[in-house]
N, C-alpha and C positions, 0 to 999 in steps of 0.2 A: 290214720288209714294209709295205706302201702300201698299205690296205683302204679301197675308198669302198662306204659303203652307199647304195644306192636305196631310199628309199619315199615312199609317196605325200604323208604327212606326218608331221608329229611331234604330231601332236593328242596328245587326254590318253586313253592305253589302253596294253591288258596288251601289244597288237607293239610301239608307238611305244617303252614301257620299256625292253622288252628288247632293241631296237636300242640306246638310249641307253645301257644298261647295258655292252653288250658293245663299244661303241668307248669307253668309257670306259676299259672293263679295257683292251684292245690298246690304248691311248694309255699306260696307266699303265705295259704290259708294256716298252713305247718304241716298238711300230711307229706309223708312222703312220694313223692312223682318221679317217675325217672322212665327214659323213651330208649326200646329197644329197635335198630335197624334193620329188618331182614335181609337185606339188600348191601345197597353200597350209606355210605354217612350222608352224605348231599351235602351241601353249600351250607344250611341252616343250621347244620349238627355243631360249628362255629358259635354262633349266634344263640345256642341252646346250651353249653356249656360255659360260655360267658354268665349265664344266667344262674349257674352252679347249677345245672339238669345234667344228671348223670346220663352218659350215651354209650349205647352199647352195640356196636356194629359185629354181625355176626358174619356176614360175606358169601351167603348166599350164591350156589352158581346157578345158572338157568337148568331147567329140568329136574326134577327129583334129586334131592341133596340130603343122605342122610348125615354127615358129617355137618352141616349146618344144624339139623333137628338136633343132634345133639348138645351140640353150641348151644342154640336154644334152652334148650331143657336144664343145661347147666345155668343158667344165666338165669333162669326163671326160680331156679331151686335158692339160687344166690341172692336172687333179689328178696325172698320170704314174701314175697304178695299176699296182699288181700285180695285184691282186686286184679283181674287182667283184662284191662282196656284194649282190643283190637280193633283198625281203621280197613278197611275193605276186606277184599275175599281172600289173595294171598297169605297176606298177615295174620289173617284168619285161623284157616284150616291148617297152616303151619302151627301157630302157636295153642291153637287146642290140643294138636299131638303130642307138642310137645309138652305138655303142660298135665296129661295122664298122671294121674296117682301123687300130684303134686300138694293133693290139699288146701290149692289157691279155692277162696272165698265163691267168690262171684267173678261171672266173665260176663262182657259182655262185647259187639262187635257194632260199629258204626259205618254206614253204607254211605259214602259221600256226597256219591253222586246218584245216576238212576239206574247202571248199570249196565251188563249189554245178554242177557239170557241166550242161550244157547243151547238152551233142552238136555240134553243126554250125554254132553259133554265131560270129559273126564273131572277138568274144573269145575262144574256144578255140583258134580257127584260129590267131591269132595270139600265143599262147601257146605249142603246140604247134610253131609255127615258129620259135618264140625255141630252144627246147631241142634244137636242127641248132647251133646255135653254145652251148654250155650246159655244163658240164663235170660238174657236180653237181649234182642238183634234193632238195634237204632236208625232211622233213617233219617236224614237231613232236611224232610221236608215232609210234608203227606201226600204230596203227589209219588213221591219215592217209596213210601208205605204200599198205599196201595198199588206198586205196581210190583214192587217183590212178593205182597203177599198174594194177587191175584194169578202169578206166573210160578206159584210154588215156590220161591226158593225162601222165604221168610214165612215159617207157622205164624199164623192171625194171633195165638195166643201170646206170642214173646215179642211180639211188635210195638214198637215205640217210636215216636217223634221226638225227636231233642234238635231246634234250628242251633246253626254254629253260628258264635259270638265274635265278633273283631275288634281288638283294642280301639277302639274311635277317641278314646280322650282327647288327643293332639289333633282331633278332627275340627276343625272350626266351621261355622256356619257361613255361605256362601256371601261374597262381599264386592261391590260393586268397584270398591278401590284396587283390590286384587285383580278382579276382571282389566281392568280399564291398563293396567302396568301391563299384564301381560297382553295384553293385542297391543301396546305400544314396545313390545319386547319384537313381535310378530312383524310389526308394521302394518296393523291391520286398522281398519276405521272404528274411532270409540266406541261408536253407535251400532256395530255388531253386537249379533245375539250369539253367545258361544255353547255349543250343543257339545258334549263331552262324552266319551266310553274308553272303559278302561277292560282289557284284557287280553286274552293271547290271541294272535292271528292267525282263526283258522277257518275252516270250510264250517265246523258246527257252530261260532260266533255269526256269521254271514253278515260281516260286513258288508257284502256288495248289497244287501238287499236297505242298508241303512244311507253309503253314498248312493242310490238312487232316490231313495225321500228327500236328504240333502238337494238333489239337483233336482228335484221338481220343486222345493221350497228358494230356489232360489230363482226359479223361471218364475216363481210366483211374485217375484220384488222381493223376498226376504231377504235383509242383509243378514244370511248364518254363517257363523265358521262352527267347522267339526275340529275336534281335536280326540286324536288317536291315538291312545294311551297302550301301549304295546307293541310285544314282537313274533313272529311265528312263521311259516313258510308260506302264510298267504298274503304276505308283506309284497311281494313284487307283482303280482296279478289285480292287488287291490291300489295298488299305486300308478296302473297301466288303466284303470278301469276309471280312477280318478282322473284319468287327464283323457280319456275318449268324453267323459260326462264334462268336461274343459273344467275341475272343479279344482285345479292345482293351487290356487292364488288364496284357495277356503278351506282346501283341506290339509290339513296339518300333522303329519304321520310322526311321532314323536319320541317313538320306539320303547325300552323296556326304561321307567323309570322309579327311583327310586324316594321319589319326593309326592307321591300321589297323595298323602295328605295333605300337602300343601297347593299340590296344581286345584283337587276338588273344589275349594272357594272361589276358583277364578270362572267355573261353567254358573251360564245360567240358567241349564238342564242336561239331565244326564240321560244316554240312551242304550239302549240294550236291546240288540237282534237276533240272538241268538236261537237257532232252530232248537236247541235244549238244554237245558239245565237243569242241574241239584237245585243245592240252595248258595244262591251269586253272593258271595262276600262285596262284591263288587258293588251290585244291591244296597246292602248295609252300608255300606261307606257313603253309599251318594245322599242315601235320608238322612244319616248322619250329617253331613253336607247340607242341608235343609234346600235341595235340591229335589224339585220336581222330576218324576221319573215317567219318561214313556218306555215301554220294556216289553216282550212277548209275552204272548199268553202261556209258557210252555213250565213242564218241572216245579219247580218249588218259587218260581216267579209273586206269583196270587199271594204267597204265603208273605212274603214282605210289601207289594207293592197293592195297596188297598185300590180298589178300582173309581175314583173320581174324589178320593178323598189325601191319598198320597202320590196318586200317579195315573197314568192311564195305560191300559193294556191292549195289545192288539193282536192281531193273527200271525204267526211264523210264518215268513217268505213274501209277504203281500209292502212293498214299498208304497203305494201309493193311502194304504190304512195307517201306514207310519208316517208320510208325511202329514195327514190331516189332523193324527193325536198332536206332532208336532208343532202343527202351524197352530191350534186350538192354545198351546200353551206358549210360544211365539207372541200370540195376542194377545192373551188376557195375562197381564199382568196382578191383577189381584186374585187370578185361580192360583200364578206361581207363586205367590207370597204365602197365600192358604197352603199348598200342598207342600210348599217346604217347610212351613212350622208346622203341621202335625206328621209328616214326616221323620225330621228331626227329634220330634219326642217319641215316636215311636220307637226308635234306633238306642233314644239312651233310655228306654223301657225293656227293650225287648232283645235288643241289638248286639246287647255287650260281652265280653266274656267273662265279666261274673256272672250274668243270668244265663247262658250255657253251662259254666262249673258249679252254679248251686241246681242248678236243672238232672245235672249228672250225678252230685251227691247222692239228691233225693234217689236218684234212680240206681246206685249202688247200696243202697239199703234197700232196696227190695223192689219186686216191680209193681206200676201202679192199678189199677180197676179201671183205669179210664177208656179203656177201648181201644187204645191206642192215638188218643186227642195229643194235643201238641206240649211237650212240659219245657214253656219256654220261659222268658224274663218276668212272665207275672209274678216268679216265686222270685225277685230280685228287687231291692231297694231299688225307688224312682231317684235319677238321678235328677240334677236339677236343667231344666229344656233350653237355658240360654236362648240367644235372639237369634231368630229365622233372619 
């Protein structure tokens, strides 16, 4: 099989991975994979080519560019597709156009996130008219389903869930000796509890709403430190906000790194505040991690984080309902032990990016009768759940 993906670029984020991820697998499986740019190459299109994934950067300018559709359409004709995999709305409606009278197989288009509607919009418009030639429209979650299909822009009929997969192999289960090095890297006391979130710094994460659970759990006697796994423009207002809450000495701003598989074993819970989400790669990592998760109720959260069995969920914006999920797993040390081993097996069930790339097979042969139910790692060999 002959898969070309569309997106806009390979910059450095959780879509650009998981494209990368998943023509990686279908290159390894032996079809042929290979990732078209609409945009500019990104930082990844390196790291994608390393991997022998053919990249094809067409250079796109802002606003209507028919010299790019062309590009396109050559590129598509050259590739001989089976399949044409597109990732959001731009890559979309570009690459259906271009893609007219080309004979390619099946298309199909994956919506990452939840989106942002805009009713009458020329973008919509043109969206909306890509999915008349469209076979499959994917979303990352069911909360994402149902909210493109309820707002029109995804027909109820062509509607599909496929959760995205993250290499977690190199992920190890969370470890008390790791912990304990790293707060003596810190200078921190052994006997902290270390509370962990990983991602970019911005107003829709809300972290402020997570350093204020932090400082109520620690007016409460809890010895927590946070560690803050990212970078973004909300970096100098949440580091202003951290030292009004006096929380400098426990909160640990750590910026963009590149070892996040390896920092995850050192949390002895990971958290997640964010007012919305897709589906959090971020999420996956931590169960993999065998890492209790307290996380919002919002997007495609539910979909990974089981409610008193791998984590516990709470309201978006409410700190003091975050700290009490918090402080509940603070205390009971044998609920974190429970929720990080079936966690953990869930992640290498469900988690992985084989069970995304056999998920999306199935679904390039044809679409299924399910309603639009989730076609996620149940169709994936159980890998083996290692120690919590």
């Amino acid at each position: 099989m002959n898969v070309v993906h569309v997106v806009e670029s390979l910059a450095v984020g959780g879509l650009e991975r998981v494209v990368l991820s998943l023509a990686a697998w279908q290159n390894r499986r032996g079809d042929a994979s290979q990732i078209v740019c609409l945009f500019e190459a990104g930082a990844l299109a390196t790291e994608a080519r390393a991997q022998g994934i053919v990249v094809t950067v067409i250079g796109k300018s802002p606003g209507f560019d028919l010299r790019a559709l062309l590009c396109l359409r050559a590129a598509l004709r050259t590739s001989g597709a089976d399949v044409l995999h597109t990732h959001n709305a731009v890559a979309h409606y570009y690459a259906v156009a271009a893609a007219v009278g080309l004979g390619i197989k099946y298309v199909v288009n994956t919506r990452h996130g939840m989106g942002s509607f805009r009713g009458a919009s020329r973008l919509d418009w043109m969206y909306r008219a890509a999915m008349l030639r469209t076979d499959t429209a994917v979303s990352v979650c069911r909360a994402g389903r149902e909210h493109f299909v309820r707002v029109g822009v995804i027909p109820h009929a062509k509607a599909e869930v496929v959760p995205n997969g993250v290499p977690i192999e190199g992920i190890e289960a969370r470890s008390h000796q790791a912990k304990e090095q790293l707060l003596s890297r810190l200078g921190r006391p052994s006997a902290s509890f270390v509370v962990g979130t990983v991602g970019r710094l911005s107003p829709v994460k809300d972290h402020a709403t997570l350093l204020k659970a932090i400082h109520q759990l620690r007016v409460s006697g809890r010895p927590v430190e946070l560690l803050v796994v990212g970078d973004g423009e909300s970096r100098a207002l949440l580091e202003a906000l951290s030292k009004v809450l006096e929380l400098e000495e426990c909160v640990h701003f750590l910026g963009m790194r590149d070892d996040v598989a390896a920092l995850l074993p050192t949390f002895d819970a990971f958290a997640l505040s964010s007012i919305s989400e897709g589906y959090s790669l971020a999420l996956v990592e931590a169960a993999a991690a065998a890492l209790p998760i307290v996380a919002t109720r919002v997007g495609g959260n539910s979909d990974i984080v089981e409610e008193g069995a791998t984590g516990l969920l709470v309201p978006a914006h409410d700190a003091s309902a975050f700290a009490a999920a918090l402080a509940g797993v603070v205390d009971d040390a044998s609920m974190r032990e429970r929720m990080g081993r079936a966690g953990r097996q869930w992640a290498l069930e469900h988690g992985t990016v084989g069970a995304m790339g056999l998920a999306y097979l199935a679904l390039y042969k044809g679409p299924s009768t399910s309603g639009g139910e989730m076609r996620h790692a149940s169709q994936a060999p159980t890998a083996p759940a290692g120690k919590a």
